[in-house]
N, C-alpha and C positions, 0 to 999 in steps of 0.2 A: 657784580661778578667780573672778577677779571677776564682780560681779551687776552688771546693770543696772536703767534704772527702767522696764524694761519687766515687766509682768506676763502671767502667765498666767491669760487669759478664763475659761477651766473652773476651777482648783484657785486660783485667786489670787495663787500665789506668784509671789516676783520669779524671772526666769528669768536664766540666766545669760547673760555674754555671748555662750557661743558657739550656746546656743539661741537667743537672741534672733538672731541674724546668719541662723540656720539659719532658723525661722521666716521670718524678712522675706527670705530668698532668696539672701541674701550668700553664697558659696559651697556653695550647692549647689541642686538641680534645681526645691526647693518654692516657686519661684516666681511662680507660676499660678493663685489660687484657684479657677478652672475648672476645672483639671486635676484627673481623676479621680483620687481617691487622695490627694493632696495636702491634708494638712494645715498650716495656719497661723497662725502666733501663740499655739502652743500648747508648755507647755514638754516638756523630754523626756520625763520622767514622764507626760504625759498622753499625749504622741505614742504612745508605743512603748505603753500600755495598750489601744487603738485598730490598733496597726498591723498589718496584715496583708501579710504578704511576699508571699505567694502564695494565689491564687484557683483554685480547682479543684475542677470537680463531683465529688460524691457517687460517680457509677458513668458512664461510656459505655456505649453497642452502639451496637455497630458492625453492620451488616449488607452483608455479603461472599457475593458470588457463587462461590458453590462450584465454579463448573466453569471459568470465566478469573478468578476472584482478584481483580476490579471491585469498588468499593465503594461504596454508595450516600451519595451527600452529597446534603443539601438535596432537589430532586426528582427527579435523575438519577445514574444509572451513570456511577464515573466509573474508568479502568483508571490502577490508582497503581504499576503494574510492582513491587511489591512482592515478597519470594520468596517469606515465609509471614505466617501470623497474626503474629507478635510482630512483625516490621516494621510492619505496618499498623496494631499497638496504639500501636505509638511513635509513629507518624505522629500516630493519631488523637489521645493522648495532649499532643504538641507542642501540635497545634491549638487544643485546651480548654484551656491552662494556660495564665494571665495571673500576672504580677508587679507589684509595687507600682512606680508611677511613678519615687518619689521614690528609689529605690535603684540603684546605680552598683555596677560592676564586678560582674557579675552572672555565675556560673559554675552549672553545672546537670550530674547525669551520671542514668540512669534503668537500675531494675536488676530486669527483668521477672520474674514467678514465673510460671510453667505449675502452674495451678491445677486445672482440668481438662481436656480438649479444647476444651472454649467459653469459659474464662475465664483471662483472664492478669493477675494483682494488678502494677502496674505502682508500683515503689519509687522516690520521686525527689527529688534531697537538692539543694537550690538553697543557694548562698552567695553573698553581697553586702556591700554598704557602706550603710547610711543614717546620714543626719547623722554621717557620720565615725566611727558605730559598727559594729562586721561584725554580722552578720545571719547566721544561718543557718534553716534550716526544713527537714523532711521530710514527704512528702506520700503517702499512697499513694490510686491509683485504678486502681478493679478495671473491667475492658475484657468485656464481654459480649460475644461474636463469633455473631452471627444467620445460618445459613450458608442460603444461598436462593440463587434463579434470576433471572439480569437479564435485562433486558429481549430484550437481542439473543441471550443464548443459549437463551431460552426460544423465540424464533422461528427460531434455526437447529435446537431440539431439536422443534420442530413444522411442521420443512420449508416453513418461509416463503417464499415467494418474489413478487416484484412483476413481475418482467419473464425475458423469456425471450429466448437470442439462438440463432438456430437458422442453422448455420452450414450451408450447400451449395452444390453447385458447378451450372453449368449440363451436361447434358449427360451428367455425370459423377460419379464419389465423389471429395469432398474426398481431397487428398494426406493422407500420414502426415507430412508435415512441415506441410500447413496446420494440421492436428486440435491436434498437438501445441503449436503458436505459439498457436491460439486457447486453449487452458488456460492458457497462459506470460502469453498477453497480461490473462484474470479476474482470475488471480491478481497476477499487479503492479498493475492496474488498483483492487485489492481492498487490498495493501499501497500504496497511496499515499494512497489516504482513508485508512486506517485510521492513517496516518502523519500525518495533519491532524488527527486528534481525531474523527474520524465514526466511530461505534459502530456504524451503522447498514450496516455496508458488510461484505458476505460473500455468497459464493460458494456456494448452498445445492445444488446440485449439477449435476455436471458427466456426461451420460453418452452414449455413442457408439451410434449407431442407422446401421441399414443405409447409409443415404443422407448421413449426418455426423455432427452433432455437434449437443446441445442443453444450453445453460448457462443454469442457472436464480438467478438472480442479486436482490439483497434491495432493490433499487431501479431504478428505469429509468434513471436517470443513468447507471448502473455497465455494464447493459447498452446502453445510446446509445456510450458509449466503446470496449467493445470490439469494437462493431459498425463504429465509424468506422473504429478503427487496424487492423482485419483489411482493409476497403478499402484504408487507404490503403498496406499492406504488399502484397498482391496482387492488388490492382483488383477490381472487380466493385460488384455494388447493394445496397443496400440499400433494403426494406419495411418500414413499420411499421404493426401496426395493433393496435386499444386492445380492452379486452374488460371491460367493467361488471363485478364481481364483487362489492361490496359498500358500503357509507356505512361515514364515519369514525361516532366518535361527536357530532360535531358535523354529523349529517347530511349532510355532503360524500360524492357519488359516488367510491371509489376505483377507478379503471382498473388492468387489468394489461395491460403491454405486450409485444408478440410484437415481436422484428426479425430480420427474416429477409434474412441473408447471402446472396447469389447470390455467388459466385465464378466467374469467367472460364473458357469452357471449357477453355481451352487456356493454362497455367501455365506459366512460365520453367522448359525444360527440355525442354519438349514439340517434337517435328518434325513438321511438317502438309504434306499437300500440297492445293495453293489447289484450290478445284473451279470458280475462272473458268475458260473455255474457252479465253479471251483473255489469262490470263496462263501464260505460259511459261519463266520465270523459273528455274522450279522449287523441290526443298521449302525450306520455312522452320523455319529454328529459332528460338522464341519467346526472346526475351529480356526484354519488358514486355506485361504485360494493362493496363496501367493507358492510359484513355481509349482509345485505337485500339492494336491487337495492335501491335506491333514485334518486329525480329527479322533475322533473316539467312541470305541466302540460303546453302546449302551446298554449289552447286553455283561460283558464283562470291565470295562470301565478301560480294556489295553489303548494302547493309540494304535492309531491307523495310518499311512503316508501311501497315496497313489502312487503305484508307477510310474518310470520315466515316461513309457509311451502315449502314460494318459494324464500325467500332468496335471491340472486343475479340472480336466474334464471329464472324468471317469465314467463308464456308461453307467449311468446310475438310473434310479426314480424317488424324488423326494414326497417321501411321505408325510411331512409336516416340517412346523417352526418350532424352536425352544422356544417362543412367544405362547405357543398354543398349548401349553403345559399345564394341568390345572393341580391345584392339591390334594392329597388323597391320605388319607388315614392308612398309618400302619399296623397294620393289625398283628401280626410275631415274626418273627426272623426264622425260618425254617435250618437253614444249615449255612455253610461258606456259600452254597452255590442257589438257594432260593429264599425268597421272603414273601409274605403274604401281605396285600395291600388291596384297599375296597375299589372294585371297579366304578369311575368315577359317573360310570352311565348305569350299572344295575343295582350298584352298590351291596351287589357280593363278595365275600371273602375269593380273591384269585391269588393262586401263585403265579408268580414272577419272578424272571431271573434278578440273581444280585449283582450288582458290578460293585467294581473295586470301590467309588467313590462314595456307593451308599453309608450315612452313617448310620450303625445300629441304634445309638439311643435316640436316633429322629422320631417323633411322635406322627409327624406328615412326610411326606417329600412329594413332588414334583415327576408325573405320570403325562407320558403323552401316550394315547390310543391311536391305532392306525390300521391300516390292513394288513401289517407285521405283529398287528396284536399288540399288547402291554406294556412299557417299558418304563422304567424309573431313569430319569433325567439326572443329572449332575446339578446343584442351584447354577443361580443365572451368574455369581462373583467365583464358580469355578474354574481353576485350571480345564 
């Protein structure tokens, strides 16, 4: 190989031409004197006496939260969805391993040893190219695994809680289908932060008391939402109010917040009869609580909307469920305004009003009995 009259700075010698090219950046990467790692104007011999392929601490620890598998980076938990320890050594292992700049085509394979339950010696054989020569190296670094408590399980493992949504009804006990929707609603409310990265979002408990339900929940945010979407799924109020409990460590006053659910007496399902004097309508079947009751009469099939003064809460008394409806044979259709259907307790021919929704060629429908006497129901997929 021809020499050039270029020299090398350290040892003096003439370098050749293809260090010389390499040095000054002619095909290949060391053309940067800024750049870390990069050596220049130096011949091969001196380069490769100096070169370091790869960079990599002495030992890691790692500390891992023993009870969700979180890892602490820098000053916080962070969840690397890892399955076990030796994922997270690689991980951690990836992260702390640098390679020399100057090296091209660069291949890596890593080959764990289970040392003992806390230590995994992590094997790892890198190959490359510098200056047109292959490179290889092997490195080993041993992974100390610190198994500990983060932050968020240590406050679901000491019953943390910031707010409280305390779910009930007026008048009444919450449905088994409210109770059930407000746990449905925590816990999505709980997977969709925790879907954004908030560590801080969990559902510290959930438990049923005479009168409803009360969800003790790890921030007031988490309980403001499920307090909105149980309104805005079956109408009713919400209250909040705050309770001093303690200063951050920055002296800040911390509040714990109470929101208390009122849910609508009378829920989609319910039949009421009005205690106006002046209405004669007769009973209602509720179809919406949300702002002013709605609903439909079941004697003529019109709709109904409460007044503004009464809102969702109309002085009513409910006479039954659309649950409690049983089927009853139709026996003739008398005119527009009545039909004859077998009372489902004497199983006598009774006339009954017809409402709008009854259909004439039904062979059954759908009777609820009550102290308003007789009435043919709507099916359960009607308007």
């Amino acid at each position: 190989m021809s020499e050039s009259r270029a020299f090398c700075p350290r040892c003096g010698d003439a370098m050749t031409e293809r260090s010389a090219n390499d040095a000054s950046g002619e095909g290949s990467t060391a053309d940067d004197p800024l750049r870390p790692g990069s050596e220049v104007d130096l011949c091969e011999s001196c380069y490769f006496d100096d070169f370091e392929f790869v960079d990599a601490p002495d030992r890691i620890h790692v500390r891992v939260c023993a009870q969700c598998g979180a890892v602490h980076r820098g000053n916080r938990w962070v969840d690397v969805g890892a399955q076990d320890y030796t994922d997270i050594a690689i991980e951690e292992v990836s992260e702390a391993l640098g390679v020399h700049v100057d090296v091209e085509d660069i291949a890596w394979q890593v080959e764990p040893e289970q040392v003992d339950e806390n230590t995994i010696r992590m094997h790892c054989y890198f190959t490359g190219v510098a200056r047109g020569t292959p490179v290889d190296e092997e490195v080993v670094v041993p992974v100390k695994i610190a198994r500990q408590t983060c932050t968020r399980c240590g406050r679901i493992a000491g019953d943390y809680y910031a707010s409280i949504v305390q779910i009930r009804a007026e008048d009444r006990t919450p449905t088994s289908e409210e109770i059930d929707r407000a746990k449905e609603i925590a816990n999505t409310v709980v997977a969709e932060m925790e879907a954004t990265g908030d560590r801080n979002a969990f559902v510290t408990e959930m438990g049923e008391v005479d009168d409803g339900l009360n969800i003790k929940v790890s921030t007031n945010k988490i309980g403001k939402k499920i307090s909105n979407k149980m309104v805005e799924e079956f109408g009713g109020t919400i209250n909040d109010a705050e309770t001093l409990v303690t200063e951050d460590e920055d002296g800040n006053e911390v509040y714990r917040v109470t929101f208390a659910v009122r849910l609508p007496p009378y829920p989609p399902g319910d039949i009421i009869s009005l205690a106006d004097e002046a209405d004669d309508g007769g009973p209602v079947l509720v179809r919406s609580a949300h702002g002013n009751l709605k609903g439909v009469r079941i004697t003529t099939g019109e709709r109904y909307e409460a007044g503004y003064e009464d809102g969702a809460s109309p002085d009513a008394r409910k006479l039954g469920e659309h649950d409690d409806a049983v089927e009853t044979t139709v026996v003739t259709v008398e005119d527009d305004n009545a039909v004859q259907v077998l009372d489902p307790e004497t199983y006598q021919a009774t006339t009954v009003a017809r409402p709008d929704y009854f259909d004439p060629d039904a062979e059954t429908v759908p009777v609820l009995k009550s102290r308003a006497g007789l009435h043919v129901l709507p099916e359960r997929n009607d308007g």
